[in-house]
C-alpha positions in Angstrom: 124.2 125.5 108.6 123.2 123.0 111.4 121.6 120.2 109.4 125.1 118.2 109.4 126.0 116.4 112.1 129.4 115.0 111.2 130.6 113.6 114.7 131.2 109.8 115.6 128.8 108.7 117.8 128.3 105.5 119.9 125.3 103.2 120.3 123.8 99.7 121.2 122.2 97.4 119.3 120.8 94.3 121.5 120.5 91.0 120.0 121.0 87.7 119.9 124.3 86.7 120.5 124.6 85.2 117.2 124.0 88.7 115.3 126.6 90.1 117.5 128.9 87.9 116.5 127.8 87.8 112.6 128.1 91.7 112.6 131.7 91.9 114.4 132.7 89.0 111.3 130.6 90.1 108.6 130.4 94.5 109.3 128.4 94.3 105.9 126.2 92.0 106.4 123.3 94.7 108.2 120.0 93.4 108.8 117.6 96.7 108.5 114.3 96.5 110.5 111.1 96.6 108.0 108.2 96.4 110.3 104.7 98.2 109.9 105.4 99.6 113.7 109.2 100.7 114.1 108.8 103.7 116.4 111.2 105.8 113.6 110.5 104.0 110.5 112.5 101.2 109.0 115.7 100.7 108.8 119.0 99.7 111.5 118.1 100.8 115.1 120.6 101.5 117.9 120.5 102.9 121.4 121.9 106.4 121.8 125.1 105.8 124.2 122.8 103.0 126.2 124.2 99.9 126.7 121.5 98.7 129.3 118.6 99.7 127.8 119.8 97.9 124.4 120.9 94.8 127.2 117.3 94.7 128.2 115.7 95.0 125.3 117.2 92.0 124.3 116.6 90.2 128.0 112.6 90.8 127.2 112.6 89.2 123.3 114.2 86.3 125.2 111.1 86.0 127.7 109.0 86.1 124.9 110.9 83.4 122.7 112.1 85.5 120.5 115.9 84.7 120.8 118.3 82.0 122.5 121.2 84.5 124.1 120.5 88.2 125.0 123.6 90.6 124.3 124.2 93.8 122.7 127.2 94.9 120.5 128.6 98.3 119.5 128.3 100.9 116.9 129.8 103.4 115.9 127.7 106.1 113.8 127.2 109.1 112.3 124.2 110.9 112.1 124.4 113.1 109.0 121.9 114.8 107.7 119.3 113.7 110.5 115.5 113.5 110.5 115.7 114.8 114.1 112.8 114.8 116.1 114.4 116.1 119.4 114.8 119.3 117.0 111.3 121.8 116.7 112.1 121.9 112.7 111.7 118.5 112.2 108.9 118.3 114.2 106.8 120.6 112.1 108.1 119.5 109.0 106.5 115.9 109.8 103.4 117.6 110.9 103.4 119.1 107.6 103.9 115.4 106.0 100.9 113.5 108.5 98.9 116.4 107.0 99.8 115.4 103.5 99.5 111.6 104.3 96.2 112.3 105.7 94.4 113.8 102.4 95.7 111.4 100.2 94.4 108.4 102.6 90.7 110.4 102.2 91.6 110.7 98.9 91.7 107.2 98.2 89.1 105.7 100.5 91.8 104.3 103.1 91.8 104.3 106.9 94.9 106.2 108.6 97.3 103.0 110.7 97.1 103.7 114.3 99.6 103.5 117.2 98.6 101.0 119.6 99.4 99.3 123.1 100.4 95.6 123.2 97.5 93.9 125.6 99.8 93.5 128.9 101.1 96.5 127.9 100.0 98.6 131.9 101.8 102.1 131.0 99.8 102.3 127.5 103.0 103.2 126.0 101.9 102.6 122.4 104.9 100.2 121.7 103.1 99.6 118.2 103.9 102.7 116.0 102.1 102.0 113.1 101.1 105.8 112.6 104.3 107.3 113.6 106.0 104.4 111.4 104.0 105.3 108.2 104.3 109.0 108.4 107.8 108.6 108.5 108.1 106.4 105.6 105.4 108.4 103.6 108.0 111.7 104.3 110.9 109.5 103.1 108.9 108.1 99.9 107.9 112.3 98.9 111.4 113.3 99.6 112.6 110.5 97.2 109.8 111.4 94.7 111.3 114.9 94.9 114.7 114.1 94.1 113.8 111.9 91.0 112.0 114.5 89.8 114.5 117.8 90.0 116.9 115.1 88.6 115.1 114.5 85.9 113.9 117.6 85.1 116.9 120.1 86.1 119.7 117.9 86.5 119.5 118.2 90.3 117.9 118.7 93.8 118.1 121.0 96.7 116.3 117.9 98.9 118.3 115.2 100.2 117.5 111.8 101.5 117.8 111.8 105.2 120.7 109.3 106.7 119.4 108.8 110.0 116.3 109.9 112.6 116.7 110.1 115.8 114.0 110.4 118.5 113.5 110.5 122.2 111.4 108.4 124.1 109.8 107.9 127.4 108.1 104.8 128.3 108.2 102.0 131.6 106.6 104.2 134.1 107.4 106.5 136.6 110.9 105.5 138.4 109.7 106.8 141.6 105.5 107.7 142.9 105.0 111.1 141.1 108.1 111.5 139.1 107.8 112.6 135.6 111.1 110.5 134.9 110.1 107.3 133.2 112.3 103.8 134.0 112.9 103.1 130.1 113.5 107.0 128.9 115.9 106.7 126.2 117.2 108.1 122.5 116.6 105.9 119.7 118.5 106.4 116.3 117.3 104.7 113.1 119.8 104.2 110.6 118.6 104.0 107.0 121.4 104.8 105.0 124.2 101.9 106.5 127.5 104.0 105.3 126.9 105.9 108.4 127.8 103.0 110.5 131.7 102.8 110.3 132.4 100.0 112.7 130.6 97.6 115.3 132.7 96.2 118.2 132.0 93.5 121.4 131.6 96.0 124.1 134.2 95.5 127.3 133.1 95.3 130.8 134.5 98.1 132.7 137.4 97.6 135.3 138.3 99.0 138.5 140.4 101.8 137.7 142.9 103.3 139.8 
């Protein structure tokens, strides 16, 4: 009954200014993220209603030369039928996965990935997910299997692809000496199926109001 999650929702995307501008011209033209360490598994990644923490994330791949002009644009989302990981359920059911991931890793002779901290990383923060990021695409790979299977064999299939995960983070350090709040706390959402995103926009900069 509470698997759906049918509302509109807003997020940030930071990039170049060029990929703003390609995605407000071109809403079709979506780039999904395929790396061996996204935090949520592959696919289009957003900030939950958090334009400044997209806005830096894009100010720190310019220091490291990985773009020209920093900026962020809008999205607006639906999550759907969410791999939810602020939700106990989800939790457990990728427990469930790691464990099956696990045996047929020892099965085969192969070494599990491992998260890891980048070397100037000083929080350890494990900002490369390889673990998380494979036991997330190993879940999405059975669930697939699954489905192919009922198809073929009864016409059809109580599993369902997951449209989105969502996950919240803590990371930066403590804002203040002792506090359990971290400076870069923040929910992520990975997109994998892209007719959940129904529009991007150029976000506006507030103004005095009355």
């Amino acid at each position: 009954m509470y698997r759906r999650r049918p509302n509109l929702m807003l997020g940030f995307h930071g990039c170049d200014e060029s990929v703003r501008d390609k995605l407000v011209n071109f809403p079709n033209n979506v780039k999904k993220s395929a790396e061996s360490f996204d935090w949520l598994g592959n696919g289009f990644y957003v900030w939950e209603n958090n334009y400044q923490r997209a806005y830096q994330w894009a100010l720190d791949k310019q220091k490291r030369g990985n773009l020209d002009k920093p900026s962020v644009i809008g999205v607006i989302f639906l999550l759907d039928n969410c791999l939810d990981f602020t939700d106990m359920e989800y939790i457990d059911i990728l427990a469930t996965y790691y464990g099956l991931m696990k045996d047929d890793l020892l099965i085969t002779g192969k070494q599990l990935p491992k998260n890891k901290d980048l070397p100037k990383d000083k929080y350890h923060d494990l900002i490369l997910r390889e673990l998380d990021c494979a036991v997330i695409e190993y879940l999405h790979q059975k669930i697939d299997e699954q489905i192919s299977k009922d198809i073929k064999i009864q016409g059809f299939s109580n599993y369902r692809h997951f449209d989105t995960v969502r996950g919240i983070f803590t990371e930066g350090g403590p804002a203040f000496e002792g506090a359990g709040i971290q400076t870069k706390n923040h929910i992520q959402i990975c997109i994998r199926n892209l007719n959940c995103i129904k529009g991007f926009f150029i976000p506006r900069k507030e103004s005095k109001f009355p």
